[in-house]
mmCIF file of the C-alpha atoms, coordinates in Angstrom:
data_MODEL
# 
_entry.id   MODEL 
# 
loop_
_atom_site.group_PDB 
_atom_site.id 
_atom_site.type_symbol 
_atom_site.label_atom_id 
_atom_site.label_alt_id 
_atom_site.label_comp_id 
_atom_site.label_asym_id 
_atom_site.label_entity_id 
_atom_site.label_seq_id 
_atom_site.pdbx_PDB_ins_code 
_atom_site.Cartn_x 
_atom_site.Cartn_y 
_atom_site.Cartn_z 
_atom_site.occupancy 
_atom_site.B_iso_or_equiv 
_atom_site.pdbx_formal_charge 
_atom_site.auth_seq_id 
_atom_site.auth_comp_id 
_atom_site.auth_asym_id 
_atom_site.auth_atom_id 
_atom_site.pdbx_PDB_model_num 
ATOM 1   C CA . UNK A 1 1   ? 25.763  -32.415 12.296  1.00 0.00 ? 1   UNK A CA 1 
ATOM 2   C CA . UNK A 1 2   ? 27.752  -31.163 9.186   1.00 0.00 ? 2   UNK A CA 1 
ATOM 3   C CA . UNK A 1 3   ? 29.174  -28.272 9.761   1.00 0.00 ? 3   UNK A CA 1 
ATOM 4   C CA . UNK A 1 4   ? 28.735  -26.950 6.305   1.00 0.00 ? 4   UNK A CA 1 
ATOM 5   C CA . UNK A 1 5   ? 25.187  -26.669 6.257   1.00 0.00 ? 5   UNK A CA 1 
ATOM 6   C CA . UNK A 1 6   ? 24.606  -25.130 9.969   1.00 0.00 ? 6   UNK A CA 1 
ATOM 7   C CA . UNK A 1 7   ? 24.519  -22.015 8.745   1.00 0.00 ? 7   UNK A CA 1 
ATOM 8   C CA . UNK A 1 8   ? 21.344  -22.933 6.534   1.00 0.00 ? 8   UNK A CA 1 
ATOM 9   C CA . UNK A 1 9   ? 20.097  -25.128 9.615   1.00 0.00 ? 9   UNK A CA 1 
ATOM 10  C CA . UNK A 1 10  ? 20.257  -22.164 12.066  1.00 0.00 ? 10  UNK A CA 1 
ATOM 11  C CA . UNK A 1 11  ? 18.370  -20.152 9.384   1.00 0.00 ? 11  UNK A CA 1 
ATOM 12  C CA . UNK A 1 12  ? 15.758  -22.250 8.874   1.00 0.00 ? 12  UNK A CA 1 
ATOM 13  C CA . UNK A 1 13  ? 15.344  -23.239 12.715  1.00 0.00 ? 13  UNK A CA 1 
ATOM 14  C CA . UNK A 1 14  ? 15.123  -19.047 13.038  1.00 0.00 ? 14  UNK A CA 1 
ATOM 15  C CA . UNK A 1 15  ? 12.197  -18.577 10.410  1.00 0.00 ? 15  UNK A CA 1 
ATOM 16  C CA . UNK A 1 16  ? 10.203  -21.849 11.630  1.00 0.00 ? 16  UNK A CA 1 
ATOM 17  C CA . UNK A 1 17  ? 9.263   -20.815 14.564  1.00 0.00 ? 17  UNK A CA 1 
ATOM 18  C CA . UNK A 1 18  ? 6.110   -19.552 16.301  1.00 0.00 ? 18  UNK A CA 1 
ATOM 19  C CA . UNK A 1 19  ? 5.761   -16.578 17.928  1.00 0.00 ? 19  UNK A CA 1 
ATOM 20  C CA . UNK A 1 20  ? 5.855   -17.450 21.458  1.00 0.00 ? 20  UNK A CA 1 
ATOM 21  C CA . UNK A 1 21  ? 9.455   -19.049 20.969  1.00 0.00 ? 21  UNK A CA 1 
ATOM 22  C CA . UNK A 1 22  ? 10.332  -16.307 18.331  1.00 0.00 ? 22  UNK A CA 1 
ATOM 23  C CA . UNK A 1 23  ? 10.303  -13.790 21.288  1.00 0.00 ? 23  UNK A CA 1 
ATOM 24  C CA . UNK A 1 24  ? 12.658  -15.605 22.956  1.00 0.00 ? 24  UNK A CA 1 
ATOM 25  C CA . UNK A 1 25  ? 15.163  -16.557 20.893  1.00 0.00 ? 25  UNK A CA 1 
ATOM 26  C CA . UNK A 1 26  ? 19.183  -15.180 20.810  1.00 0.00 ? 26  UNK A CA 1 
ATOM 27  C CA . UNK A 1 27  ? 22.558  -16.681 20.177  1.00 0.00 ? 27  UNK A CA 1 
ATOM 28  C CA . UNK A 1 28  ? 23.015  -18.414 22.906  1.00 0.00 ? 28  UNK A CA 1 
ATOM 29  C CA . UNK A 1 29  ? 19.414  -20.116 22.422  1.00 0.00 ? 29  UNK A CA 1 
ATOM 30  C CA . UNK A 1 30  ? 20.356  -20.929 18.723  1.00 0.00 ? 30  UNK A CA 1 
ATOM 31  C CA . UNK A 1 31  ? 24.193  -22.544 19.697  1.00 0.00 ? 31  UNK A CA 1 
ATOM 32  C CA . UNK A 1 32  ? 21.934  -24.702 22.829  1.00 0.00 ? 32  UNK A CA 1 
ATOM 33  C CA . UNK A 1 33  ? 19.780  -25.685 20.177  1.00 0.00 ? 33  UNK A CA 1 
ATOM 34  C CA . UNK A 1 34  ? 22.241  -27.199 17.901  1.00 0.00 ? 34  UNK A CA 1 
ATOM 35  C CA . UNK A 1 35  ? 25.020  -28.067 20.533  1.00 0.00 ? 35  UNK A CA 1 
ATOM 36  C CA . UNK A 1 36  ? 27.728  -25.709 19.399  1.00 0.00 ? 36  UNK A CA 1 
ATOM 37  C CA . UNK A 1 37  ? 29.858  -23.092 20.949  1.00 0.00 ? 37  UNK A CA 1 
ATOM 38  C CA . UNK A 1 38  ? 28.573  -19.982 21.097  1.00 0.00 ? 38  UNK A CA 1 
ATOM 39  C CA . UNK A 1 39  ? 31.790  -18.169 19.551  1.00 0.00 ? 39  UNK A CA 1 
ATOM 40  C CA . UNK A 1 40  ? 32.351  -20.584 16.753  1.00 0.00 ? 40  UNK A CA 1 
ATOM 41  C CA . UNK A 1 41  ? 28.049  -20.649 16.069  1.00 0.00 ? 41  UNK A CA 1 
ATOM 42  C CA . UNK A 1 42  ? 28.444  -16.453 15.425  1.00 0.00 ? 42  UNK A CA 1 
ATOM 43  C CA . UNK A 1 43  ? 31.527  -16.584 13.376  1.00 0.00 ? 43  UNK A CA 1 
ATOM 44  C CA . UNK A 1 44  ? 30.927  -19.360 11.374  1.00 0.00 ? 44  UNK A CA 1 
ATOM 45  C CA . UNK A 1 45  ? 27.442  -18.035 10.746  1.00 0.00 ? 45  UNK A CA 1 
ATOM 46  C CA . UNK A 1 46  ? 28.802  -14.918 9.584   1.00 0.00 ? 46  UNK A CA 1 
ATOM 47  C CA . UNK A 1 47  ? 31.505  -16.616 7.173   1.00 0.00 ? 47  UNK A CA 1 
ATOM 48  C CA . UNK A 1 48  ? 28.708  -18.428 5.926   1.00 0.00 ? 48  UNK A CA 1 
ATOM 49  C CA . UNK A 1 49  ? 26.083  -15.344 5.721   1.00 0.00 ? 49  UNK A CA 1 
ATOM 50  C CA . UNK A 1 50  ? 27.845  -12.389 5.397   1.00 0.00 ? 50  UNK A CA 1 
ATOM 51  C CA . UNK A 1 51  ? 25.996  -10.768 8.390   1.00 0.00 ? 51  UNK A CA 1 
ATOM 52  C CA . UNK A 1 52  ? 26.092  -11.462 12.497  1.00 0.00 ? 52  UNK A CA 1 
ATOM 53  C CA . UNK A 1 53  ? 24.073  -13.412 13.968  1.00 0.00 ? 53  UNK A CA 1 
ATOM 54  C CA . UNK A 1 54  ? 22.781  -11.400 16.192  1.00 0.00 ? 54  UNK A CA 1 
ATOM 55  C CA . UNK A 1 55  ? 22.350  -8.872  12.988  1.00 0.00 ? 55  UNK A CA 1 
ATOM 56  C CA . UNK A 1 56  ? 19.763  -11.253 11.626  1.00 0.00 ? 56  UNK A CA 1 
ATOM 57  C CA . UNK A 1 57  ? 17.925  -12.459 14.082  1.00 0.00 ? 57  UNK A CA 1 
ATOM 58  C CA . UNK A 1 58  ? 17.085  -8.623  14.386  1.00 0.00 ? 58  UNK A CA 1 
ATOM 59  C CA . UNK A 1 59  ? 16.513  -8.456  11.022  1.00 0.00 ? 59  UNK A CA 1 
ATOM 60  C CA . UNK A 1 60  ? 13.927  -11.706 11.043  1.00 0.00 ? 60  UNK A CA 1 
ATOM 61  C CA . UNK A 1 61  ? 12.269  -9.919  13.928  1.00 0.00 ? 61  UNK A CA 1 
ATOM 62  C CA . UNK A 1 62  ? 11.686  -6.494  12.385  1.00 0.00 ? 62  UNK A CA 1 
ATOM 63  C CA . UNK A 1 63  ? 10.013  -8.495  9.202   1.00 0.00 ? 63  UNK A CA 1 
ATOM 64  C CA . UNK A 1 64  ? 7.814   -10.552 11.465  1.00 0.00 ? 64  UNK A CA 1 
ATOM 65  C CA . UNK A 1 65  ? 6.897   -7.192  13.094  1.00 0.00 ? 65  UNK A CA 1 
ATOM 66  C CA . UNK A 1 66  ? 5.769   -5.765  9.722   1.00 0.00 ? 66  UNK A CA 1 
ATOM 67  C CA . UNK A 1 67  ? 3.876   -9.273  9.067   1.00 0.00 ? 67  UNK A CA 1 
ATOM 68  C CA . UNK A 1 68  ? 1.649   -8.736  12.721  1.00 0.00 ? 68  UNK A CA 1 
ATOM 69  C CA . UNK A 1 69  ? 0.707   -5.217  11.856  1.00 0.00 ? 69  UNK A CA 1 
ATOM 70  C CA . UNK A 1 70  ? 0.067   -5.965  8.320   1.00 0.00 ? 70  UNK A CA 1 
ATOM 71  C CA . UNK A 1 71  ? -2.152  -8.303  9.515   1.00 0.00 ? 71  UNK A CA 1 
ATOM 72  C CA . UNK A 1 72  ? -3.497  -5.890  12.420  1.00 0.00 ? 72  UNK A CA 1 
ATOM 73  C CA . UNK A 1 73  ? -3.026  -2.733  12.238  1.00 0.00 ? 73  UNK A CA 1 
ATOM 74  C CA . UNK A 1 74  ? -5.081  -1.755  15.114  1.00 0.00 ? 74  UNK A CA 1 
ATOM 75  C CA . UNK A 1 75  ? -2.284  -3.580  17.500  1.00 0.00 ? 75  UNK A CA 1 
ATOM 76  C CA . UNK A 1 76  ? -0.295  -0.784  19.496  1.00 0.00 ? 76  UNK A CA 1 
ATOM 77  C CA . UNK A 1 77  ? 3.284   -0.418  19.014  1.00 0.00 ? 77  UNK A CA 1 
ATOM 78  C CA . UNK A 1 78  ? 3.976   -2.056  22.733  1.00 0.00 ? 78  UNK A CA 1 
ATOM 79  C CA . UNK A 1 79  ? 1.547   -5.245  22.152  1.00 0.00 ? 79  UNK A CA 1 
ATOM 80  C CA . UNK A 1 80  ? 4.426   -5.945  18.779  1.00 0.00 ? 80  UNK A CA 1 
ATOM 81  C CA . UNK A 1 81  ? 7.358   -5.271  20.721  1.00 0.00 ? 81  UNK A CA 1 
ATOM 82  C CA . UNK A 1 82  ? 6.293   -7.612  23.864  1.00 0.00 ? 82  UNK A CA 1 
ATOM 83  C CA . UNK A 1 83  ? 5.462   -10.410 21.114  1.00 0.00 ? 83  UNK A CA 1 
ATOM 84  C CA . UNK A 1 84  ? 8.766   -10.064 19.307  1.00 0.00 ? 84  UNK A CA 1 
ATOM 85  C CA . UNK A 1 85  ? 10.544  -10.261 23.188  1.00 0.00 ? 85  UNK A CA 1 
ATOM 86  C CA . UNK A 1 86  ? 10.916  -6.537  23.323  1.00 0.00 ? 86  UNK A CA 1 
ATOM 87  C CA . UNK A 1 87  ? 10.030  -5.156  26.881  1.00 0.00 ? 87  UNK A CA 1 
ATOM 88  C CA . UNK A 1 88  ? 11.162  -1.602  25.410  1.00 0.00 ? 88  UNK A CA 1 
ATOM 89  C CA . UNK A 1 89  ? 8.898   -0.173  23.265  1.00 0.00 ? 89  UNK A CA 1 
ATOM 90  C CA . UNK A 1 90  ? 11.290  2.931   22.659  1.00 0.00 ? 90  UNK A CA 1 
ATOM 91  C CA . UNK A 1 91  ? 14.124  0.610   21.458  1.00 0.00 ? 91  UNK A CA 1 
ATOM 92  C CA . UNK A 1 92  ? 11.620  -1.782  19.432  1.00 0.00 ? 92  UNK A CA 1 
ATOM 93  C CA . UNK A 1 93  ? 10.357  1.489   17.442  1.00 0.00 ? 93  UNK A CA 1 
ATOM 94  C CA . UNK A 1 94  ? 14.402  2.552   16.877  1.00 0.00 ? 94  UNK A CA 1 
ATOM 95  C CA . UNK A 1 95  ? 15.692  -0.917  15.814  1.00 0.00 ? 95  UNK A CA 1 
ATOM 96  C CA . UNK A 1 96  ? 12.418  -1.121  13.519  1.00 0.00 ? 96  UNK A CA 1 
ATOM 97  C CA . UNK A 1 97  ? 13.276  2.222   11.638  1.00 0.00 ? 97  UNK A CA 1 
ATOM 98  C CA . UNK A 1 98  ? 16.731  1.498   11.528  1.00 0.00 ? 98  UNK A CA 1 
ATOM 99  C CA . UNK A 1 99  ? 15.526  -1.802  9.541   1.00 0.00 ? 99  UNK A CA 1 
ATOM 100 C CA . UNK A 1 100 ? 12.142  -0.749  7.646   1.00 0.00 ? 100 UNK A CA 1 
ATOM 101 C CA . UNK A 1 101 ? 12.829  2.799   7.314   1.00 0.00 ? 101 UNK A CA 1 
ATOM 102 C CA . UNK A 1 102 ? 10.161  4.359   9.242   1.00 0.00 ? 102 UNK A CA 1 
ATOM 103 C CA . UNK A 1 103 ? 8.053   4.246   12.424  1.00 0.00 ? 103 UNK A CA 1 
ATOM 104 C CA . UNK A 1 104 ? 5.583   1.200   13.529  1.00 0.00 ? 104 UNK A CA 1 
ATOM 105 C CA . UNK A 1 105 ? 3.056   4.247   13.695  1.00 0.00 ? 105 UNK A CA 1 
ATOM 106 C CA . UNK A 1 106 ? 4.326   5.305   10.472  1.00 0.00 ? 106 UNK A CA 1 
ATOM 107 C CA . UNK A 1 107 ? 3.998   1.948   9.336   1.00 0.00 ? 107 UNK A CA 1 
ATOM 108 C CA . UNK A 1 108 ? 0.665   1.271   10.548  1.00 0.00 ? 108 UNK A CA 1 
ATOM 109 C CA . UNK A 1 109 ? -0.904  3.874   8.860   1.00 0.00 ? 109 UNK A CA 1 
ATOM 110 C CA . UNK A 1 110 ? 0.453   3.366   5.736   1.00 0.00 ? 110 UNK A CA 1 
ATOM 111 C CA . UNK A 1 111 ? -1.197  -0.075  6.347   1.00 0.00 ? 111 UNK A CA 1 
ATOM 112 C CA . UNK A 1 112 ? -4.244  1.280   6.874   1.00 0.00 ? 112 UNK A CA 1 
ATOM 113 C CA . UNK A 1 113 ? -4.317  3.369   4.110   1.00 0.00 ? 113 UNK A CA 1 
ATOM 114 C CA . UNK A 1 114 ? -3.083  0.561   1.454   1.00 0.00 ? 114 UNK A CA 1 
ATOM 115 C CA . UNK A 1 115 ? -6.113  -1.315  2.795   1.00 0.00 ? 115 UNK A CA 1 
ATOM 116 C CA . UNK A 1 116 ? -8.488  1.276   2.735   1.00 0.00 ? 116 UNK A CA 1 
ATOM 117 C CA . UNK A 1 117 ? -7.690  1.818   -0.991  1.00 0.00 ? 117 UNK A CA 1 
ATOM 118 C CA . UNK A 1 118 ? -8.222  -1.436  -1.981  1.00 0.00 ? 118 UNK A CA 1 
ATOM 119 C CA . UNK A 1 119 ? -11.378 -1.933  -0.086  1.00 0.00 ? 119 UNK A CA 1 
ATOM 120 C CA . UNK A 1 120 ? -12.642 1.278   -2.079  1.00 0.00 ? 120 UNK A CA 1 
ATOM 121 C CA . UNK A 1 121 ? -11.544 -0.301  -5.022  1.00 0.00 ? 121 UNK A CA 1 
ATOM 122 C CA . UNK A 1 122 ? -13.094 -3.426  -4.425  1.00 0.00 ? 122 UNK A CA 1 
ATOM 123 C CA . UNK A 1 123 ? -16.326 -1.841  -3.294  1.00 0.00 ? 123 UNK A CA 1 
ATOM 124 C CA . UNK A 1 124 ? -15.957 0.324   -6.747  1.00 0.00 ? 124 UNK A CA 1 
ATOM 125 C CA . UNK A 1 125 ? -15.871 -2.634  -8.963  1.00 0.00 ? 125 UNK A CA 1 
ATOM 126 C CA . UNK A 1 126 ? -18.613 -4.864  -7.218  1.00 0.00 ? 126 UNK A CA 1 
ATOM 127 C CA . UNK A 1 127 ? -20.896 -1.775  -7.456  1.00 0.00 ? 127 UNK A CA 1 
ATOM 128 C CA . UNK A 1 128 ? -20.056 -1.540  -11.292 1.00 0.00 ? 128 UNK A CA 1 
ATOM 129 C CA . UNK A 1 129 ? -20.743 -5.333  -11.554 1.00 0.00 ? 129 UNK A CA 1 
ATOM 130 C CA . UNK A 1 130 ? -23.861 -5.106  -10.090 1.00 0.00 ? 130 UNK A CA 1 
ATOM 131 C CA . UNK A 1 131 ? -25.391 -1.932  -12.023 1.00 0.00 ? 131 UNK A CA 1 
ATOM 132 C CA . UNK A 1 132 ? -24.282 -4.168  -15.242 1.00 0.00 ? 132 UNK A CA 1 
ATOM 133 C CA . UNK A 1 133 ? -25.960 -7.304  -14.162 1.00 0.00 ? 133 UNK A CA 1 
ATOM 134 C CA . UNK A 1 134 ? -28.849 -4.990  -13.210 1.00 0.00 ? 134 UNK A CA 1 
ATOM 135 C CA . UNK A 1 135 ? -28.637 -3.608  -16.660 1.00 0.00 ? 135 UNK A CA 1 
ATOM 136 C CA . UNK A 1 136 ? -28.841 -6.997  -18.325 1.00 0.00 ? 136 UNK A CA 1 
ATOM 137 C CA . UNK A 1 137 ? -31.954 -8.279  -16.269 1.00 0.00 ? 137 UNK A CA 1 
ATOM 138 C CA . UNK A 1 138 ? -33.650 -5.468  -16.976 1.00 0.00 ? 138 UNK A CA 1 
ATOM 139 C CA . UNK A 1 139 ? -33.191 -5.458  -21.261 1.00 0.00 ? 139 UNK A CA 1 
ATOM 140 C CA . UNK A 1 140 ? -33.489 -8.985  -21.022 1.00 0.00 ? 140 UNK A CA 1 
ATOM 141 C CA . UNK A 1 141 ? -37.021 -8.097  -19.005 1.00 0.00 ? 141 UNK A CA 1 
ATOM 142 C CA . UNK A 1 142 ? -37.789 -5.259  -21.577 1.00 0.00 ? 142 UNK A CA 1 
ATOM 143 C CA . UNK A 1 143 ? -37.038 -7.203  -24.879 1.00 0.00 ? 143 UNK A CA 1 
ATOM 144 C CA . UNK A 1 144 ? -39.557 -9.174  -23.695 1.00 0.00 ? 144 UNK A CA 1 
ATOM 145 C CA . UNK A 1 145 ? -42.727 -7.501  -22.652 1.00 0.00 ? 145 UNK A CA 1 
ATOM 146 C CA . UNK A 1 146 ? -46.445 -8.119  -23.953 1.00 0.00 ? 146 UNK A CA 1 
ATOM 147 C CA . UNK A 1 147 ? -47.748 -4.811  -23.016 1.00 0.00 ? 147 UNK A CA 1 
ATOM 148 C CA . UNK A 1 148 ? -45.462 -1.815  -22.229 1.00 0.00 ? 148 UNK A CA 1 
ATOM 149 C CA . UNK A 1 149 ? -45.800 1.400   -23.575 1.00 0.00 ? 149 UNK A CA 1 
ATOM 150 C CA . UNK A 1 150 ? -42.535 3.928   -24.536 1.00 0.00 ? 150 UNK A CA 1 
ATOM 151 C CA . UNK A 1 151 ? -43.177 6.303   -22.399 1.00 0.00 ? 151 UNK A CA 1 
ATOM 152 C CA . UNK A 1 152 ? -43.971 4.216   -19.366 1.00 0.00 ? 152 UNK A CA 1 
ATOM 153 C CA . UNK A 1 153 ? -41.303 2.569   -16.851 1.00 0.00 ? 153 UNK A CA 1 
ATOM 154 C CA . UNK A 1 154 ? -41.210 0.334   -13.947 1.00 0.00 ? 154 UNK A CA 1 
ATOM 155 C CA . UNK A 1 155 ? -38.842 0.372   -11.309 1.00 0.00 ? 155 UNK A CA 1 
ATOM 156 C CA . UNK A 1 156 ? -36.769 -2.297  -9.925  1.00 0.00 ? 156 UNK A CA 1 
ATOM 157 C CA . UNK A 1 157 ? -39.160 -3.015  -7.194  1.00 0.00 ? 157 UNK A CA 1 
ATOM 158 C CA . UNK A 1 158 ? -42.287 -3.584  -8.863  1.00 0.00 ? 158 UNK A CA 1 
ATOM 159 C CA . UNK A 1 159 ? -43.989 -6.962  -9.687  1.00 0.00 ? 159 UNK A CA 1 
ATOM 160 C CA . UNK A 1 160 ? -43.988 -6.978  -13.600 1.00 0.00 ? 160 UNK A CA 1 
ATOM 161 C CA . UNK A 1 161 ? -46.207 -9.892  -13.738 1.00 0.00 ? 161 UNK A CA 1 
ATOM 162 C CA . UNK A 1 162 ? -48.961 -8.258  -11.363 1.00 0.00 ? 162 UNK A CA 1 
ATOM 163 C CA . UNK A 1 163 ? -48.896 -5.161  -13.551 1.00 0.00 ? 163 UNK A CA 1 
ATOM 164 C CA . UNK A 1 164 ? -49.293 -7.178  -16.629 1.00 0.00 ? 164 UNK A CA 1 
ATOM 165 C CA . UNK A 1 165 ? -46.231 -6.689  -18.490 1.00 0.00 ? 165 UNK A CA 1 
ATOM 166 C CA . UNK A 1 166 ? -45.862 -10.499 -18.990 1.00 0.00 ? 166 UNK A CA 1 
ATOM 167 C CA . UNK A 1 167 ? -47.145 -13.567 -19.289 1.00 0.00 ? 167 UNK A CA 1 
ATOM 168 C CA . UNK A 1 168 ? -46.535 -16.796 -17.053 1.00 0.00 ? 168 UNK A CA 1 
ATOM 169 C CA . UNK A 1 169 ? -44.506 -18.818 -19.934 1.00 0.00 ? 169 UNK A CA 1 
ATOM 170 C CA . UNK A 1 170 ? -42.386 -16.069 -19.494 1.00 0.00 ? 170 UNK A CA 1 
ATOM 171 C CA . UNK A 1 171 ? -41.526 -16.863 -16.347 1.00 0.00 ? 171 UNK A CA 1 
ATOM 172 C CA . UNK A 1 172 ? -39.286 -20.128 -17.713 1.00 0.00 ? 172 UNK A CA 1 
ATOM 173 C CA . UNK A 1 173 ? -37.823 -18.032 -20.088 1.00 0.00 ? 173 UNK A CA 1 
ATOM 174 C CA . UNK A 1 174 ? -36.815 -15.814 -17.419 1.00 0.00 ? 174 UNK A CA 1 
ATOM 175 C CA . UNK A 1 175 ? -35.229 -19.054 -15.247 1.00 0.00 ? 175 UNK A CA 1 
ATOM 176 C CA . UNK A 1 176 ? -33.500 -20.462 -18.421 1.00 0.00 ? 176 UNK A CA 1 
ATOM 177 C CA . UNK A 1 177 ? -31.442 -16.841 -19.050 1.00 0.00 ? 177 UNK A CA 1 
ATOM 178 C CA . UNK A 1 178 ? -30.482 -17.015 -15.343 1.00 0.00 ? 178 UNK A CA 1 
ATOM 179 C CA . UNK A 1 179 ? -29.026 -20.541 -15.861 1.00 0.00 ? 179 UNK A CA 1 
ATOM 180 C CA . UNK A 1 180 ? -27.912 -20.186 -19.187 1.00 0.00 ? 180 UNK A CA 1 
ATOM 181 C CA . UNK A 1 181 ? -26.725 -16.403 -19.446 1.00 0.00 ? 181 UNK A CA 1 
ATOM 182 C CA . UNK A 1 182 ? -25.578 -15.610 -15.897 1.00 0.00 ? 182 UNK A CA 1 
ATOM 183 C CA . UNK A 1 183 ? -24.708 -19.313 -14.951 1.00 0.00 ? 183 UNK A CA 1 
ATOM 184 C CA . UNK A 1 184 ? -26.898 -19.592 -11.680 1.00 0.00 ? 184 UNK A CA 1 
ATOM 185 C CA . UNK A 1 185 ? -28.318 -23.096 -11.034 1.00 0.00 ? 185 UNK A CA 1 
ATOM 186 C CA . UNK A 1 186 ? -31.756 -22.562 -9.918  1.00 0.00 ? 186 UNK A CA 1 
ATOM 187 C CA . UNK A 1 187 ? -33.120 -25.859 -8.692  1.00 0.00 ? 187 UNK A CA 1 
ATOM 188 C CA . UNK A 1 188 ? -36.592 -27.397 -8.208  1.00 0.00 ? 188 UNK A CA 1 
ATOM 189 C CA . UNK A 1 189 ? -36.905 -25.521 -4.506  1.00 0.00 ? 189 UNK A CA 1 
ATOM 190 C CA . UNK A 1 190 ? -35.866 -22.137 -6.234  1.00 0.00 ? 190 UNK A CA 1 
ATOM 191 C CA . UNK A 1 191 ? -38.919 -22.321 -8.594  1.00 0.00 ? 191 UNK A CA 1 
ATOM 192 C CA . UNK A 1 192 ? -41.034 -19.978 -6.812  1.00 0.00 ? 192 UNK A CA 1 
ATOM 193 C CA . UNK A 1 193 ? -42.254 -17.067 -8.550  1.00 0.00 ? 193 UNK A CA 1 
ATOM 194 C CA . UNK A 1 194 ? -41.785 -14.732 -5.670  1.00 0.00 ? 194 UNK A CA 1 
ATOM 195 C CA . UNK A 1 195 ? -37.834 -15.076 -6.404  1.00 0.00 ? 195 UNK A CA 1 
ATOM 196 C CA . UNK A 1 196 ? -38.327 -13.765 -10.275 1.00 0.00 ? 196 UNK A CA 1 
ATOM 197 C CA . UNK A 1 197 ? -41.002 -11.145 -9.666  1.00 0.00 ? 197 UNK A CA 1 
ATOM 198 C CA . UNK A 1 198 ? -39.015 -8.067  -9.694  1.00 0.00 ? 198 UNK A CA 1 
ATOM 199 C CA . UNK A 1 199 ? -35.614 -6.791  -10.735 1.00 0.00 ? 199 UNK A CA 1 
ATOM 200 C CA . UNK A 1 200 ? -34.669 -6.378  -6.500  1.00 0.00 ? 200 UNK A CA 1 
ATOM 201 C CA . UNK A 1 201 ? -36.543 -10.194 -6.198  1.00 0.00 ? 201 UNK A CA 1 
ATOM 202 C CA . UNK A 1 202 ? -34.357 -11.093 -9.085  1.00 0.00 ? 202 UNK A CA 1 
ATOM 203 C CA . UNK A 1 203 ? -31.051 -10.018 -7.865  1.00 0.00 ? 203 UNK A CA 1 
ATOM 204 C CA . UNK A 1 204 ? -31.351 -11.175 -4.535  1.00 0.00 ? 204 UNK A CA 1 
ATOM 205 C CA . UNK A 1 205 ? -31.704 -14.629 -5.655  1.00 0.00 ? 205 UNK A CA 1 
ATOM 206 C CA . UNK A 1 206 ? -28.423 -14.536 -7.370  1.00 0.00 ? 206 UNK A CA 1 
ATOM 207 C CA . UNK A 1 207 ? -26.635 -12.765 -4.242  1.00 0.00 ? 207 UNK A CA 1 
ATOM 208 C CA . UNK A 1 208 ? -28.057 -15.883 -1.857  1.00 0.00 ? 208 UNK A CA 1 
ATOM 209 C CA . UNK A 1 209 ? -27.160 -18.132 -5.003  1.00 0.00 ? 209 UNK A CA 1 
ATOM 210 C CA . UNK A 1 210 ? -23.648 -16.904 -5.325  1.00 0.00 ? 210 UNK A CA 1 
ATOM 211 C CA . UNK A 1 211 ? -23.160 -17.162 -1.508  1.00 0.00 ? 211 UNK A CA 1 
ATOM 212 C CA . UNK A 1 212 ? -23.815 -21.080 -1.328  1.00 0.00 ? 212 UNK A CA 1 
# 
């Protein structure tokens, strides 16, 4: 091997692997792995790095700790120290603040609470896209009524074509500015009138449509 790029071996050996060898790897795993002393493998890393070997190996395990609780936050501060090769918990926790700057449980709940934010968000902004697609079935419906008086109003739910608020050609018209305006396919199975009855009717065919 080339001794000038062992350094950039090592670290790349050290960030490739999975988890179950991750827990148990060290420096004298690393200099069996690429058939070196031990002594020269940690100083010669260091030249090369600016940090000990042992330093980063630490360091790679404390970021793969925050990457397992990022990714499930409900796993206990033991069940990530046991994965990383850590059969303290205590000492996991005190290496990890000493590297990340706060707790696992610290951690975790900030975690949570990033999540939770942007699932509110997210919940936030498909609710406003649905009231506005709501809105625009329902002038679209409106502009085109054959018998509606001001004052009267139907709700979402009801069948506008049983109470006689429009005809059946309308009921095309209605398909094309599904296609054309909101850019959902409806095919030839699609073309029952049940699906295009009511506002509800309406938008559930788009949800199942937009699920495919």
């Amino acid at each position: 091997m080339d001794k000038s790029t062992l350094s950039d071996d090592v670290v790349e050996y050290i960030l490739t692997l999975d988890l179950q060898e991750f827990a148990d790897i060290n420096v004298n795993a690393v200099a069996d792995k690429f058939k070196v002393n031990r002594i020269y493998l940690s100083r010669k890393f260091r030249d090369d790095k600016n940090i000990a070997l042992p330093d980063y190996i630490i360091k790679v395990k404390m970021h793969r700790a925050t990457a397992l609780m990022s990714a499930d936050e409900d796993l206990s501060t033991e069940d990530v120290a046991q994965a990383l090769g850590y059969s303290n918990p205590q000492y996991f926790s005190r290496l990890f603040k000493a590297r990340i700057g706060t707790t696992p449980g610290k951690y975790k709940r900030y975690i949570k609470k990033v999540k939770s934010a942007k699932n509110g968000k997210n919940k936030s902004k498909e609710k406003k896209d649905k009231t506005e697609l709501k809105d625009k079935i329902r002038q679209f419906i409106e502009s085109n009524l054959v018998a509606f008086e001001d004052e009267e109003e139907f709700a979402d739910s009801d069948n506008f074509f049983e109470m006689g608020f429009v005809n059946s050609l309308f009921a095309m018209k209605l398909v094309n500015y599904i296609e054309n305006e909101l850019g959902i396919e409806v095919g030839v199975d699609d073309l029952d009138i049940g699906n295009f009855s009511s506002i509800e009717r309406i938008m559930a065919f788009i949800k199942s449509k937009k699920k495919k």
